[in-house]
Each structure stands twice: as C-alpha cells, then as structure tokens.
KOLTORNU-466734 format. One line per 5 residues: their letters; for each residue y, x, z of C-alpha. Coordinates in Angstrom, 1 decimal, always signed. Example, Ala and Ser with C-alpha at 12.3 -4.5 7.8 and 13.67 -1.06 7.14 Angstrom:
! KOLTORNU-466734
as> -4.5 +12.3 +7.8 ~ -1.1 +13.7 +7.1 $
//
This chain:
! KOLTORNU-466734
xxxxx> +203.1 +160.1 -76.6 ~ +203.7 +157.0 -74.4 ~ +206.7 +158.3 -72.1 ~ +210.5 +158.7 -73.7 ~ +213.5 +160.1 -72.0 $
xxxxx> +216.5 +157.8 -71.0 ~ +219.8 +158.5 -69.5 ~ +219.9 +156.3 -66.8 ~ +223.7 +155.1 -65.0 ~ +223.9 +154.9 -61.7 $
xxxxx> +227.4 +155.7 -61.7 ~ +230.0 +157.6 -63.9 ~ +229.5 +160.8 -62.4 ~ +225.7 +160.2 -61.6 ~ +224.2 +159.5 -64.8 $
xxxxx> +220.2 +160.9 -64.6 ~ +217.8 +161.7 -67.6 ~ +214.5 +160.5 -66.3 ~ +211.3 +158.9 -67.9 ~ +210.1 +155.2 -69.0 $
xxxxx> +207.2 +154.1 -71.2 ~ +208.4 +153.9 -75.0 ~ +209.0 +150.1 -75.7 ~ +206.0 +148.3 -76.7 ~ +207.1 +145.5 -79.3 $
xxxxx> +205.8 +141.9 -80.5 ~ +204.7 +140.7 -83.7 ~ +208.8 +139.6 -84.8 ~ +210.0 +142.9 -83.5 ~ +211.4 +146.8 -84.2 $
xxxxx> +210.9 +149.6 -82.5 ~ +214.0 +152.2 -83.4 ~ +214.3 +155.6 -83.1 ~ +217.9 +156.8 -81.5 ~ +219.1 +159.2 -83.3 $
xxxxx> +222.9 +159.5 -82.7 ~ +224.5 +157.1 -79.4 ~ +228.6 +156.4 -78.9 ~ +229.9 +156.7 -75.7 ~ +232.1 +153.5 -75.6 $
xxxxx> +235.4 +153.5 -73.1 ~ +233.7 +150.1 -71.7 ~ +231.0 +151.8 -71.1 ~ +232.5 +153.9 -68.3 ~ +234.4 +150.8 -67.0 $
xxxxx> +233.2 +151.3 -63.4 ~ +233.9 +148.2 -61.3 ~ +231.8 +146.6 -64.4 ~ +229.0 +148.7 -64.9 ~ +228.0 +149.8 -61.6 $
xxxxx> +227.3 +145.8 -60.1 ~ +224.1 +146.2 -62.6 ~ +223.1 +150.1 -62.0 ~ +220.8 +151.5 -62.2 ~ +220.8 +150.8 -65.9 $
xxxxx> +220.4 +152.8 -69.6 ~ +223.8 +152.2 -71.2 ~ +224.6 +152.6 -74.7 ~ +225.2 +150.2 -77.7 ~ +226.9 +152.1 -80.4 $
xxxxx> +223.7 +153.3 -81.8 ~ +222.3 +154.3 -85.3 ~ +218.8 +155.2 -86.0 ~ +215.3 +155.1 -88.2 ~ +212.9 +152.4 -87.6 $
xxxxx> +209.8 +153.7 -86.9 ~ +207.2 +150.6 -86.1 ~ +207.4 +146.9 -87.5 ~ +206.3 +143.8 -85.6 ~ +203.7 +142.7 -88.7 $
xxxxx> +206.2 +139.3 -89.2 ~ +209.2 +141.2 -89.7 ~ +209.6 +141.1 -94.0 ~ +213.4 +142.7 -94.3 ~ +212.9 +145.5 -93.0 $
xxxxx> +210.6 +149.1 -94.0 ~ +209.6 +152.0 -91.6 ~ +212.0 +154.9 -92.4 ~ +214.9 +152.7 -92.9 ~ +218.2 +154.0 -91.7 $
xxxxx> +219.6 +151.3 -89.3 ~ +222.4 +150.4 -87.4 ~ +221.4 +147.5 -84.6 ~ +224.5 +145.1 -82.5 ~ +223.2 +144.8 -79.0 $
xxxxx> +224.9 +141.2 -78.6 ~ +224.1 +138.7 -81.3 ~ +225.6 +134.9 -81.6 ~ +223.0 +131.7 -82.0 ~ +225.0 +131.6 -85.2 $
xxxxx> +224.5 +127.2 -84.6 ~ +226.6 +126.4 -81.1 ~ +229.8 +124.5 -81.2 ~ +231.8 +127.9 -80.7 ~ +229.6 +129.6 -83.2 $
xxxxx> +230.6 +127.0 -85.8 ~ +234.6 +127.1 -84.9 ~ +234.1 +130.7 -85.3 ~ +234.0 +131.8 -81.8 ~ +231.1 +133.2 -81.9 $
xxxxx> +231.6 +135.8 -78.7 ~ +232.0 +133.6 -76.8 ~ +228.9 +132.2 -77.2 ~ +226.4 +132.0 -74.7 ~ +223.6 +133.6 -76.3 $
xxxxx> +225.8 +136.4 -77.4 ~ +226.9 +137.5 -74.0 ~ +222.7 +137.4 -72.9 ~ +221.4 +139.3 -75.7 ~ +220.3 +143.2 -75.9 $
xxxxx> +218.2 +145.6 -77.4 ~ +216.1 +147.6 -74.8 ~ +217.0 +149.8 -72.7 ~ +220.3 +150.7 -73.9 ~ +221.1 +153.0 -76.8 $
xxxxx> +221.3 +156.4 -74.4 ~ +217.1 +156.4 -74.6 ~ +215.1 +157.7 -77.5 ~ +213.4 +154.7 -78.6 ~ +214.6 +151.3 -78.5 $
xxxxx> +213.1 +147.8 -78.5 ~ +214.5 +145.7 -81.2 ~ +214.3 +141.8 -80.0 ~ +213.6 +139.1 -82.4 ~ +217.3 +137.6 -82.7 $
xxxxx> +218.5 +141.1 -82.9 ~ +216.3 +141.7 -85.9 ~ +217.4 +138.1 -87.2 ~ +221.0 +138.8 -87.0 ~ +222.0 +141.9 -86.0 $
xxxxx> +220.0 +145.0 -87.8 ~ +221.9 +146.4 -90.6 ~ +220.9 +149.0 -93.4 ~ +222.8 +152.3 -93.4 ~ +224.6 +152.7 -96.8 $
xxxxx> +223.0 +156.5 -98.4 ~ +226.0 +158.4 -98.2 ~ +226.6 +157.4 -94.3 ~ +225.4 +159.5 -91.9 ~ +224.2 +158.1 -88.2 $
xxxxx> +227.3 +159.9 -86.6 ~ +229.8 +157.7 -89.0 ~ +227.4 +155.3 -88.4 ~ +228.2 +154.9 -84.2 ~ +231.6 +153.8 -85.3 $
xxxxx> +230.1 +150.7 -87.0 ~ +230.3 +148.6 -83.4 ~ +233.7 +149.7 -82.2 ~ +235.4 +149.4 -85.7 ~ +234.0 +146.0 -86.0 $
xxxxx> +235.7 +145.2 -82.9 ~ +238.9 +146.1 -84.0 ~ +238.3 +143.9 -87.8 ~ +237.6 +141.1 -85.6 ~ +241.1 +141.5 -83.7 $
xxxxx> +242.8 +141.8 -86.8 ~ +241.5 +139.1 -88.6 ~ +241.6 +136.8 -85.7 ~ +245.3 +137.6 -85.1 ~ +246.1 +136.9 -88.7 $
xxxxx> +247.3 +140.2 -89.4 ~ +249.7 +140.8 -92.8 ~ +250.7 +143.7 -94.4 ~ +254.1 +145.3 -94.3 ~ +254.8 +144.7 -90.7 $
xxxxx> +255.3 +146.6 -88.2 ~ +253.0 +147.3 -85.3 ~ +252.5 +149.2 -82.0 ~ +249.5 +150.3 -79.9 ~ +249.8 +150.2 -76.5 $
xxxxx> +246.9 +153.0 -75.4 ~ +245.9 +155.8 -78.1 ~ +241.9 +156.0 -76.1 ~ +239.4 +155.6 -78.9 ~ +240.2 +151.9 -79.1 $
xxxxx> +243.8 +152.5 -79.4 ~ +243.2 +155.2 -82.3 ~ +240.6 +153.0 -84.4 ~ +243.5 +150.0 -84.4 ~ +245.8 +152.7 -85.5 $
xxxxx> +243.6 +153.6 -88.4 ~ +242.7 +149.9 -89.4 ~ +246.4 +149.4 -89.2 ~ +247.0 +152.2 -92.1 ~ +244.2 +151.1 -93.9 $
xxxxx> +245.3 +147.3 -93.5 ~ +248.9 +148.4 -94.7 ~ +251.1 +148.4 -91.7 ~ +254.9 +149.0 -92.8 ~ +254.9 +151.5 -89.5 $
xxxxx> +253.1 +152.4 -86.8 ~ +254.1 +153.1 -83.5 ~ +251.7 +154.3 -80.6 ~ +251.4 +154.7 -76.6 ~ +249.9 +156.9 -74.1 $
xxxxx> +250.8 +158.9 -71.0 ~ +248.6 +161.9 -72.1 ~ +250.4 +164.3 -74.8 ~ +247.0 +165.3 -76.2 ~ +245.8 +161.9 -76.9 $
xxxxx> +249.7 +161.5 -78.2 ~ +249.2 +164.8 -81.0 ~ +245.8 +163.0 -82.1 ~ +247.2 +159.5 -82.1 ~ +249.5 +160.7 -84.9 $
xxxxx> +247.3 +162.6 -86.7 ~ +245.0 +159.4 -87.3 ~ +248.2 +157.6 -88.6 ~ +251.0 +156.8 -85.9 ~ +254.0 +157.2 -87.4 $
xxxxx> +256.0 +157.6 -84.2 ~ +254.5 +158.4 -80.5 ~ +255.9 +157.1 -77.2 ~ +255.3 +158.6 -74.0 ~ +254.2 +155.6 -72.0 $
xxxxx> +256.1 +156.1 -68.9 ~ +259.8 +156.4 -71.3 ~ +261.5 +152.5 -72.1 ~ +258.9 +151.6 -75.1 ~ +261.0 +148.7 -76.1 $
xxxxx> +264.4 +150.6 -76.6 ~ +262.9 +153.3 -78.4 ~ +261.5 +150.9 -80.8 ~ +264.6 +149.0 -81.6 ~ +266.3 +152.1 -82.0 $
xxxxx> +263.7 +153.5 -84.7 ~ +263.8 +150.0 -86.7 ~ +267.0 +149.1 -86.3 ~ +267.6 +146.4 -83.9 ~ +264.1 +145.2 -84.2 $
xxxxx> +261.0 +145.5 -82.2 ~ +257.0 +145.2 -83.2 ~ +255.7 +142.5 -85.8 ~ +252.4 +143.3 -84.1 ~ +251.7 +144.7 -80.4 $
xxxxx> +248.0 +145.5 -79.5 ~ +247.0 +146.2 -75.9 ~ +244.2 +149.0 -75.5 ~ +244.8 +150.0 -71.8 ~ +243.5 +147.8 -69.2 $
xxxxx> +247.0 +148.2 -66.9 ~ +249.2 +145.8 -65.5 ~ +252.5 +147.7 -66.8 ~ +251.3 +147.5 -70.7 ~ +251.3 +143.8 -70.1 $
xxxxx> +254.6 +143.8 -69.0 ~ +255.6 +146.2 -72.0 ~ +253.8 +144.2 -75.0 ~ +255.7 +141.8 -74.4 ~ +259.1 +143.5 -74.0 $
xxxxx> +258.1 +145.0 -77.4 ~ +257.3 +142.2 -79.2 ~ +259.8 +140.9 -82.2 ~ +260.7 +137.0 -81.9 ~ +258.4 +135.1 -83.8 $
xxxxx> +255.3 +137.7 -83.2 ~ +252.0 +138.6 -82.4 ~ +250.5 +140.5 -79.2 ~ +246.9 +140.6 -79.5 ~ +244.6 +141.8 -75.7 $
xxxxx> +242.0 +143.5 -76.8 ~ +241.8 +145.6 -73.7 ~ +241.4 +143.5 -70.4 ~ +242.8 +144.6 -66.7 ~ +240.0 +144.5 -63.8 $
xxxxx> +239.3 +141.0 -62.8 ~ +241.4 +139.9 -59.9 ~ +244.6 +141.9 -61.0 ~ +247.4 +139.5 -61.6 ~ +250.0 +140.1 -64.1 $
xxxxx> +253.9 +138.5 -63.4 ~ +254.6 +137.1 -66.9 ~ +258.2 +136.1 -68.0 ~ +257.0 +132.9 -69.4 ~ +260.8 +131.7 -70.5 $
xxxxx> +260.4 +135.0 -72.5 ~ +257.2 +134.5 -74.6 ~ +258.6 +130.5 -74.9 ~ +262.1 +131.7 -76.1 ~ +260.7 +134.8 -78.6 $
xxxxx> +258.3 +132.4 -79.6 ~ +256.0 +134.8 -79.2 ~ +251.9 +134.3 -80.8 ~ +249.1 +135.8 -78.3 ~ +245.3 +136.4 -79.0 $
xxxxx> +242.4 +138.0 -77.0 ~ +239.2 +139.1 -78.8 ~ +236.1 +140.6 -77.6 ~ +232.9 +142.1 -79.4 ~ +231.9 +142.0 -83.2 $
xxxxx> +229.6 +139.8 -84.8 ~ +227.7 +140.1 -88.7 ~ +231.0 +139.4 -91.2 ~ +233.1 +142.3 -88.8 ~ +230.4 +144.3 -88.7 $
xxxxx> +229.8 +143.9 -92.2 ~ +233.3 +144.9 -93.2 ~ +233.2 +147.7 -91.0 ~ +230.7 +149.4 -92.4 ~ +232.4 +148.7 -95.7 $
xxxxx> +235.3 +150.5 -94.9 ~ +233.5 +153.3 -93.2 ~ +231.5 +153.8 -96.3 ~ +234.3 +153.7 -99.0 ~ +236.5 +155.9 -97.1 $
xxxxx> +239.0 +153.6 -96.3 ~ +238.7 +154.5 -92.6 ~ +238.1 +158.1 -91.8 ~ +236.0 +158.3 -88.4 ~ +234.1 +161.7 -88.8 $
xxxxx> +237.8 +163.2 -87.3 ~ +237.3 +161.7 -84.4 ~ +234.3 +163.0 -83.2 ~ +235.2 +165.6 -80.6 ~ +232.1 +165.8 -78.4 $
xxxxx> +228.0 +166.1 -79.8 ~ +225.7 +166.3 -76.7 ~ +222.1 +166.1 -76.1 ~ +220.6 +163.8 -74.1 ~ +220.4 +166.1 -70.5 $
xxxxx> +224.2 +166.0 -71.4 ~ +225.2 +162.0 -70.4 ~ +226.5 +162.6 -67.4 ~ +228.9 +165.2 -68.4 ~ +230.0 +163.3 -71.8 $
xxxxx> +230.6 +159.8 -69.3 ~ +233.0 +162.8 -67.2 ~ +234.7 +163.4 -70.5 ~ +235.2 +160.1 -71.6 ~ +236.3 +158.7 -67.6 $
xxxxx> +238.4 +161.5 -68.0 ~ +240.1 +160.5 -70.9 ~ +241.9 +164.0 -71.2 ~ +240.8 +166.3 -73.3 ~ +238.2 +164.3 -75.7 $
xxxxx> +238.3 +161.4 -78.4 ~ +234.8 +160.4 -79.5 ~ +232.1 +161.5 -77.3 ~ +228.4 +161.6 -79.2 ~ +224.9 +161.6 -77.8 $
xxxx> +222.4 +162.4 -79.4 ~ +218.5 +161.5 -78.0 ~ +216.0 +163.4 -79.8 ~ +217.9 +166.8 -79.0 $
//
C-alpha cells in the first residue's frame, strides 16, 4: 500500500478526504501511524488558515511508530508516541533566555502533512526534540491533550503563577476550560469563568469554575461582589475579541497579572486605558506554543490524574468526518473536544 488518506482544508466548511503517497522517510527519520488527531480552536482560525489552503491540518496527534530511519537509536517500531509539530533550535539567543517560541526554527518546523492523515513523516529535529513516549496507562485519546495542555503549563509558568489566588478565564472554549483545570490542579483559591454560551457555561463549571459569568453581564462587578471588594489575582484571555480585552483589565486586582493567550485577528486594534494598567500596576504576559519541559509536565499531569481530560471529549469521528468535526468546533456551540481518528 503506497497511497494514505488525508483530510485536506480548503476552508472550514470545505474540508475533503482525498489521497497522497504515504511519506517516504530518510535515514534520521519516523514514519508514524495516526491513530487519534485533536481538533485545535486555532486550527479553525479562518483568516489564518485559509492564506495557506489547500493544506492537511492537525498537530495534536498521538500514534505508533511504524518505520525507523536506520540512524534513529531512541526510538523502537511499536512505540506509542506523541510528536510536537513545532520544535525550538534549543541554541538561539531566545532559546537560551527561555523564549524558545519565539524562535525562528520553531515557527518553520512540522511534521508532514498535518496530523488529519494516516501516516505522518517525522523530520529529523522533530525526532531530536520533539517525539515523546506514551506513559502505559495513557491512551492516544488522553494522549491529544498532551499539545494543548502544554500550552496552558507554559502560560502558567511564564506568568509566575502562585497558589491561593484568585483567578478568572475570560472564554470557557477548550483553551479556556484546560486553564480552568490547570488552575484547580495548580491550587487556585477560586475560580471564576466567562462565555456567552450557557452550554459551554454548565461545562465550564463542571471542569472546576467555581462561579460562571455570562459574558455580555458587568464581569468586573460581579467579581468584586463575590470576593468582597476585590477583583482577579489572575485574568487569562482565551477569546480572540476586542471586548475581553477591555474586560481583563477591568477585572484585574491592583498589583496583578493578565496573561493573552488567545490573540484578536491581526489588524484589530484595541483602545487601552493605559493610566489604568499604570495606576493598578497591573503585570501582562502573552505566550504561545509548548516546547519539551511543558510538554513534559503535561504529560505528567495527564498521566497521574492530576488533570482529568478524558471528560472533555465530546466528539470521536472518522476520518470522512473532518469537515463536519471543523463545523462543530467553528461552531463552538454544542461540542468541547472534537477527536479524529485516521485509521477508522
């Protein structure tokens, strides 16, 4: 068999399984088998995607290695892998301040074709830097959280996050909802989250929001009125509007942190009360991507239990079922974590 199947994007609501040659690879290379493929909220980000379609999406992927370039030593056929599509040069300047995505060769690196095929090519820095060996007990759905959760370590740690404060997530989408959980697991005091959508409200607080806030109500009132005259240690921006903007830092308590790790569409400018954020004082991070110690620690506390994805999962599809799981997930309605699975 030489020809695989691939989902390929064209656009979110034109998404078409059609053929490619299975990946031929080199001497220092993997070929992987695709066995269970997220569908990541970036990766229906239109006005992004669509400048490079026709393309196979995908990079929250898990999978069995199934051919080894004859120089690779770490790694055995039959091994249980999850792979990071983007992977630092790990010997940059920003690398070595620990900025690693930013990094050039992070932002130019990918497996091939995207994780919505059933095969992928595994390149050489990939292999080097970013393959990772399932724990036993983890299955390959769990296993498609690995990327996103990683995301959301990174944010955390970069923001300096303590224990015992308060914090609120502004967007309860899958991004929103996996801060919510870190946030529990990390030891948040309280938790409060956002959303305009009552169904994604109901599941926000069953992952772990202690209070939910209907978006389009005054965020920042209701806050002070729950804690008592005080507003969020911690605010964390998962929707990519201009309004959220505005309400992080309404929400924010004097002295703390609001950390962007959703972006608005480029172009879109934002009105900032500047004398506010100089007066409050107020501590702002972006972050973007995962590298090998967030990684690391997410699988960590996916494995131990510590974070609970497996209740998240509301959608399994086949392959000839992309298009309608990228409807789902542009939708952002009536789903949480959308699964694709290859091989079926």
């Amino acid at each position: 068999m030489n020809m695989m199947k691939v989902a390929m994007y064209y656009k979110n609501d034109d998404v078409r399984i059609e053929e490619m040659p299975i990946p031929k690879i080199n001497e220092d290379e993997l070929l992987v088998k695709v066995i269970a493929s997220g569908i990541c909220g970036s990766d229906v980000m239109e006005w992004y995607r669509i400048k490079k379609a026709p393309l196979v999406l995908g990079h929250e992927i898990a999978g069995e290695i199934v051919k080894i370039g004859k120089n690779v030593k770490k790694y055995e056929e039959g091994d249980r892998v999850f792979i990071t599509h983007h992977v630092p040069c790990n010997t940059c300047s920003l690398c070595l301040d620990d900025l690693h995505t930013i990094c050039d060769t992070l932002h130019k690196t990918k497996f091939y074709p995207g994780g919505f095929a059933q095969y992928i090519r595994i390149p050489e820095i990939n292999v080097d830097h970013g393959t990772f060996i399932l724990p036993e007990k983890m299955s390959y759905d769990e296993a498609t959280f690995i990327e996103p959760l990683g995301c959301v370590v990174r944010g955390f740690r970069i923001m300096g996050f303590k224990p015992e404060k308060t914090v609120l997530v502004l967007g309860s989408g899958i991004a929103g909802l996996l801060n919510i959980k870190l946030a529990k697991a990390y030891g948040a005091k309280h938790i409060f989250a956002t959303d305009i959508n009552d169904y994604r409200l109901k599941i926000a607080k069953k992952m772990g929001a202690d209070n939910t806030i209907n978006a389009k109500e005054n965020i920042s009132d209701i806050i002070k009125k729950i804690s008592n005259g005080k507003f969020a240690d911690y605010v964390i921006l998962c929707v990519g509007v201009a309004s959220a903007v505005k309400q992080a830092i309404e929400s924010v308590e004097s002295g703390g942190t609001i950390l962007w790790f959703a972006m608005t569409p480029p172009g879109v400018e934002v009105p900032v009360p500047f004398f506010d954020i100089w007066n409050k004082q107020i501590k702002m991070y972006s972050t973007y991507a995962a590298v090998e110690k967030d990684l690391t620690e997410a699988i960590e506390l996916i494995s131990s239990k510590k974070v609970t994805v497996t209740n998240m999962i509301s959608h399994k599809l086949p392959l000839k079922d992309t298009e309608k799981g990228f409807k789902l997930v542009a939708d952002a309605k009536n789903s949480i974590k959308v699964i694709i699975e290859p091989q079926k």
